[in-house]
C-alpha positions in Angstrom: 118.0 69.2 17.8 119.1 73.1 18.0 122.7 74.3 18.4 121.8 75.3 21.9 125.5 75.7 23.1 124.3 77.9 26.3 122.3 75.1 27.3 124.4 72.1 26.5 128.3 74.0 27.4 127.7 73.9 31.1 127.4 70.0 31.8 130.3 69.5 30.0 133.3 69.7 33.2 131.1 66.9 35.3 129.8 64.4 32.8 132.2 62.2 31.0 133.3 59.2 33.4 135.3 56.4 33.2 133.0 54.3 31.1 132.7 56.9 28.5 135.5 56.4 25.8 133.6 57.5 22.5 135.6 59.8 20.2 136.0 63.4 20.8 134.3 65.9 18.5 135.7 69.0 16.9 134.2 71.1 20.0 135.9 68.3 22.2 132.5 66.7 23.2 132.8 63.2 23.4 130.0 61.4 21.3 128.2 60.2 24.3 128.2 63.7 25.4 126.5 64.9 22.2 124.3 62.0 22.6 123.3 63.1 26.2 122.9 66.4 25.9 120.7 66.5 22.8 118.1 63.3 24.3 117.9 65.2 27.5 117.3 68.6 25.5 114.2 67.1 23.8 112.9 65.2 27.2 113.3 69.1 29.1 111.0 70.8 25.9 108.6 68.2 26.1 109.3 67.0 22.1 109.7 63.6 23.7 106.4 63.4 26.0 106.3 61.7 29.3 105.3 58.5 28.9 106.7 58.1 25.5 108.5 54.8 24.6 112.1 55.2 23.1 114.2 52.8 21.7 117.9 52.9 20.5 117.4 52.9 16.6 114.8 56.1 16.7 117.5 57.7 19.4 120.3 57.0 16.6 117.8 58.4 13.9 116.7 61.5 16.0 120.7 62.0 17.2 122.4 60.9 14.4 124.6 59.1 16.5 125.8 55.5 17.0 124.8 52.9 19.5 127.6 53.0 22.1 127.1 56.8 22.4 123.2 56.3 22.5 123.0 53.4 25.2 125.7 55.5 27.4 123.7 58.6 27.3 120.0 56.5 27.9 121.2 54.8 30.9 122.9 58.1 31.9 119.6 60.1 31.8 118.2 56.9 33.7 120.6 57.7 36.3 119.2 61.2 36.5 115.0 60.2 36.4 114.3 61.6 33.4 114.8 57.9 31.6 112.7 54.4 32.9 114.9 51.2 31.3 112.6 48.7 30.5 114.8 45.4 30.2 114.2 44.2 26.1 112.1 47.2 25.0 114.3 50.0 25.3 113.1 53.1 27.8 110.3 55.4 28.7 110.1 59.4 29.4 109.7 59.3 32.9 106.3 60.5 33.8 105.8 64.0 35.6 104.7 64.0 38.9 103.2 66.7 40.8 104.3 64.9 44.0 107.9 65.2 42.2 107.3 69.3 41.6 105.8 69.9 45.1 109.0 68.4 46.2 111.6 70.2 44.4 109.5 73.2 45.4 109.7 73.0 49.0 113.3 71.8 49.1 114.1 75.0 47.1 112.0 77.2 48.8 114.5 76.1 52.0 118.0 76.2 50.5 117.4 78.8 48.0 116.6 81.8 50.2 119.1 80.9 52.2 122.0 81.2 49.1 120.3 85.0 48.2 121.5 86.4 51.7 124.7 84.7 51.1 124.6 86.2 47.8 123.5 89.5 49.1 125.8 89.9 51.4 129.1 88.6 48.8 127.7 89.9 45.6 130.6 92.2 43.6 130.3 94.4 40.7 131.7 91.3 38.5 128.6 89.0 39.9 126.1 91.8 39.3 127.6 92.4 36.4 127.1 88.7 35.1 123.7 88.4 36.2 122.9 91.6 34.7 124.3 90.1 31.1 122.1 86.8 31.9 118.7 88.9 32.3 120.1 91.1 29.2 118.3 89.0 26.3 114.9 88.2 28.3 112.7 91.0 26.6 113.4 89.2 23.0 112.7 85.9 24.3 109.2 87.3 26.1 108.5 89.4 22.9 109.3 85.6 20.6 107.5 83.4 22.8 111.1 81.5 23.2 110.6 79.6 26.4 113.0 77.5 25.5 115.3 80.6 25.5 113.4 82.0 28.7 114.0 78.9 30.6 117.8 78.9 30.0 117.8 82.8 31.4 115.8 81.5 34.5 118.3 78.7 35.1 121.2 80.9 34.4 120.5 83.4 36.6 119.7 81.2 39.8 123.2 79.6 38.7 125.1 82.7 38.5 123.4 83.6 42.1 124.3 80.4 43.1 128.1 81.1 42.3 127.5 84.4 44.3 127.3 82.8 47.3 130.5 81.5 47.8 129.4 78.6 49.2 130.2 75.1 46.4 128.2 72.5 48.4 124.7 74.7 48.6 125.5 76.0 44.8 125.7 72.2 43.7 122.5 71.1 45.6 120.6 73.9 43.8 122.3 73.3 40.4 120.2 69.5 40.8 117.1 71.2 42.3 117.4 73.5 38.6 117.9 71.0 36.4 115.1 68.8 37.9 112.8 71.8 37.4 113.0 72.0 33.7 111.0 70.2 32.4 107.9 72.1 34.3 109.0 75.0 33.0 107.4 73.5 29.7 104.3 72.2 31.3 103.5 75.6 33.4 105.3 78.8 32.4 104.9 79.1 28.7 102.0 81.9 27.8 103.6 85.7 27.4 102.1 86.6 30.8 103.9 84.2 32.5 107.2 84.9 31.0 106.8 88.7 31.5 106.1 87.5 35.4 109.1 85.7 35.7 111.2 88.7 34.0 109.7 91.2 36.5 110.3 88.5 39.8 113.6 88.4 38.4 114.0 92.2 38.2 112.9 92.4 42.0 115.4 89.8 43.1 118.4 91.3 41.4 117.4 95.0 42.7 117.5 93.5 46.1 120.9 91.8 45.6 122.2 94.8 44.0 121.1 96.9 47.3 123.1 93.9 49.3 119.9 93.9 51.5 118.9 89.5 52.4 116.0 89.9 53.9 114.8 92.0 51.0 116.2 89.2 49.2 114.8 86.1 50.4 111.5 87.9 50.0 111.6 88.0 46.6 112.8 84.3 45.9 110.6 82.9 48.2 107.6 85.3 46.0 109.5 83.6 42.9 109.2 79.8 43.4 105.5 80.4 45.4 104.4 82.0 41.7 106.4 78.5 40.0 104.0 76.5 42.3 101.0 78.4 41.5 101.5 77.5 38.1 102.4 73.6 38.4 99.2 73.2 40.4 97.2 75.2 37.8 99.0 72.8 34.9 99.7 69.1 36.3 
């Protein structure tokens, strides 16, 4: 499992609850945390396929983590679909539907060119600013075929638009809507052309929220998730 602190930092406000009472870490992660975070990092890169059968033991091996950790963090993932409990055999990677996708798609496509007016129209030099340093390291992860890197800038920067838009409710739907996409990030976006797309759909989109102009906007997001639904139904 990487040290992917810019990926992992983020869940850390919202996800311990009141059955989670492992240890702390030095970083002040509790062990379920670290158990979480690193299971769901290897379901959202695909090194654990969909389909694939999972039990505790290989989840302590591949974690190096204990068994209270591990069963908190499996049934947590559960929770979220990206785990299938099967009573007395442990779990299974959810499959990927397209059905799934399509869905996510068009509930994004809704909400999310909504939140760029809102974000047009609210955006200061600080929230430029910040989605400017998101988009900074994208040509290096284009030019080092690092989806795994290019995926965290995609997610990062619809969060930080997200924040832009002063409005908590909408920025927490899309946060789900984001971190249900993942995972097809993997399946459809990871050849050099369609990395460089993405950079340059993200380029458009912060121009336009630079210029404070919505309508301007909501074109370009709406062109961004039509392109991310071109490429599911080219790869599922």
């Amino acid at each position: 499992m990487p040290n992917d602190t810019a990926f992992e930092s983020r869940h850390n406000a919202d996800a311990v609850t009141a059955t989670d009472i492992s240890p702390t870490t030095p970083d002040g992660r509790s062990l379920t945390e670290r158990a979480y975070e690193a299971i769901k990092y290897d379901i959202i890169t695909l090194r654990l396929r969909p389909g694939e059968i999972l039990n505790e033991a290989q989840l302590m091996q591949s974690t190096g983590l204990g068994r209270t950790p591990v069963h908190q963090a499996m049934h947590r993932l559960a929770l979220e679909g990206l785990l299938v409990i099967l009573p007395r055999k442990g779990a299974m990677v959810a499959p990927v539907s397209l059905n799934d996708a399509l869905e996510i798609i068009d509930v994004r496509m809704i909400n999310e060119t909504y939140c760029v007016e809102l974000a047009a129209r609210a955006a200061t030099p600080g929230d430029l600013a910040a989605m400017r340093a998101v988009l900074a390291g994208s040509r290096e992860a284009i030019a080092t075929r690092d989806v795994a890197q290019m995926m965290r800038i995609d997610r990062d920067f619809h969060l930080a638009i997200s924040r832009t838009s002063r409005n908590h409710t909408l920025a927490e739907l899309l946060r789900g809507l984001h971190e249900r996409s993942l995972r097809f990030w993997f399946l459809a976006l990871s050849t050099p052309s369609h990395l460089e797309g993405v950079y340059e759909e993200h380029l458009e989109l912060f121009e336009a929220l630079a210029a404070h102009d919505g309508e301007r906007a909501r074109r370009a997001i709406a062109r961004h998730i039509e392109e991310f639904r071109t490429h599911i139904l080219k790869a599922i």
